[in-house]
Phi, psi and omega in degrees: 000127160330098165329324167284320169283017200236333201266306192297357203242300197282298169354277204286350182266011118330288216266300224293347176300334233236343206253133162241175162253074187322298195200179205230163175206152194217120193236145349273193195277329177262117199251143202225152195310124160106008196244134188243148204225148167283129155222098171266134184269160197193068152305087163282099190272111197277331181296147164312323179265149188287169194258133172248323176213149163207147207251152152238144138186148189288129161247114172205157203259030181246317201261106181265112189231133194278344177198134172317151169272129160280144161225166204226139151063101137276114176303165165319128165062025178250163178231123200246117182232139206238155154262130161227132159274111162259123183277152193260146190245326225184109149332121176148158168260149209242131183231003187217157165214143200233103182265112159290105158225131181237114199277171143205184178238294176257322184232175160280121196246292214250145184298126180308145153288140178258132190247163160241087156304111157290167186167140192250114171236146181217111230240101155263159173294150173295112169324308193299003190236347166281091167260121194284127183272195166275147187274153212222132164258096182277011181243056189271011161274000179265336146079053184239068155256231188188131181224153195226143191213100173245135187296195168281308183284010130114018168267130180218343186264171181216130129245156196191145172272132338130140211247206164293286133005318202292323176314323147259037163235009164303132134253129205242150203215142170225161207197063191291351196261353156254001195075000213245130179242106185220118184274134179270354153289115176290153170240147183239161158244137188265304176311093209316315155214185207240148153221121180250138176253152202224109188263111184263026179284139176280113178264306160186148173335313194282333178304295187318281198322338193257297182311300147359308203279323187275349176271348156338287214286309190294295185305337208291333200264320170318307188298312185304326195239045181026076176233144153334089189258120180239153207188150194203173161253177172337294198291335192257037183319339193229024171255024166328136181239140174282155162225125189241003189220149166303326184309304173329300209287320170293309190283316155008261181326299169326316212270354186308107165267152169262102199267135205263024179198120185326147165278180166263131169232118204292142174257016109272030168242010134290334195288099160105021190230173210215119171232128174327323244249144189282179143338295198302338207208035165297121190310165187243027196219096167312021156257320172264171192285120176227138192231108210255084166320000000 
């Protein structure tokens, strides 16, 4: 074997124990589906010897980057911070991000290191692709109702319970050239706790995903106004999960499949539960309580 290949060989299986990752940064902090983002890197070379080449690149299924970053010469015992520009690919929450560095000299030998970053990240769909429809009750003897108020930054709900009557004394202003839905009634909520069901039935990937963003948004504005969320899918009726945080409410969510066929359901473990659902995935049964995103 050749001295230079021998060198070229031996190099990255040396330095490579030694190159870490201090910490990670991400701008901006609120990141939205189709959104290209700064991932700063903080490279550290713990060896006596300089680094001379190396590749980065983010492997994560949220994230997409055209080409590894190079970097060229760190000195010994030093720490080096890279910029990578990464596209946001995929609606979800990220609690690990899995970093590829492939150390060499002249050529590429050995199979990249992998570093794994913790990190609470949360990828929403671009609000703008998001058509919200009206919001609806098909249970008004249940004493449910739903006032909806969406802003610029794409935060929209209100709730509150409601006598029969009450429903023609609602007033809607639509604002079409901001989008902006603004009930000129406050709604207050009353109901001390909630139990939701998330009708996970599937219509096509892009619909699921536009759906998600709106039961997002909708816990979200629940939890800020610290209220008892207990929240399950179809298939898992009687597995209610508490939700007492956005955190919660996000990894919830990430983890939602999508089922291309009604389950069978008893229509009393419907009784006294708020099922979730769009246009697209309406229940066929005017006894339950539905709240139409």
């Amino acid at each position: 074997m050749s001295s230079t290949l021998l060198i070229t060989y031996i190099y990255p299986l040396i330095i490579t124990p030694h190159i870490e990752i201090e910490k990670i940064s991400i701008k901006p902090l609120q990141i939205y589906k189709g959104q290209k983002i700064i991932l700063k890197i903080f490279l550290k070379n713990n060896s006596i010897i300089p680094l001379i080449i190396a590749k980065i690149k983010v492997n994560n299924q949220h994230f997409a980057q055209d080409i590894p970053k190079s970097i060229f010469y760190t000195k010994p015992k030093s720490l080096k911070e890279l910029e990578i520009e990464i596209k946001a690919i995929k609606r979800g929450f990220i609690e690990k991000i899995d970093i590829d560095i492939n150390v060499s000299l002249f050529f590429e030998i050995i199979p990249p290191i992998k570093k794994q970053i913790e990190t609470a990240i949360y990828i929403y769909p671009n609000f703008s692709t998001i058509n919200y429809q009206s919001v609806t009750n098909t249970s008004p003897e249940n004493n449910i109702g739903l006032m909806y108020k969406l802003t610029e930054e794409g935060e929209f709900f209100s709730i509150r319970e409601y006598q029969l009557d009450d429903i023609k004394k609602i007033s809607w202003k639509h604002w079409a050239k901001i989008g902006k839905l603004v009930v000129k009634q406050k709604a207050q909520f009353t109901n001390p706790k909630l139990y939701f069901l998330i009708n996970n039935i599937s219509t096509n990937e892009e619909n699921d995903e536009e759906f998600i963003e709106k039961v997002n948004t909708f816990l979200k504005y629940i939890i800020s106004n610290n209220i008892e969320i207990n929240i399950s899918t179809l298939e898992k009726i009687n597995e209610f999960q508490k939700i007492t945080d956005l955190k919660n409410s996000l990894v919830f969510l990430s983890k939602i499949t999508f089922l291309k066929t009604l389950p069978e359901i008893e229509k009393e473990n419907l009784n006294n539960k708020i099922v979730l659902t769009d246009q697209n995935r309406i229940l066929n049964n005017t006894h339950t309580s539905m709240i139409v995103l």
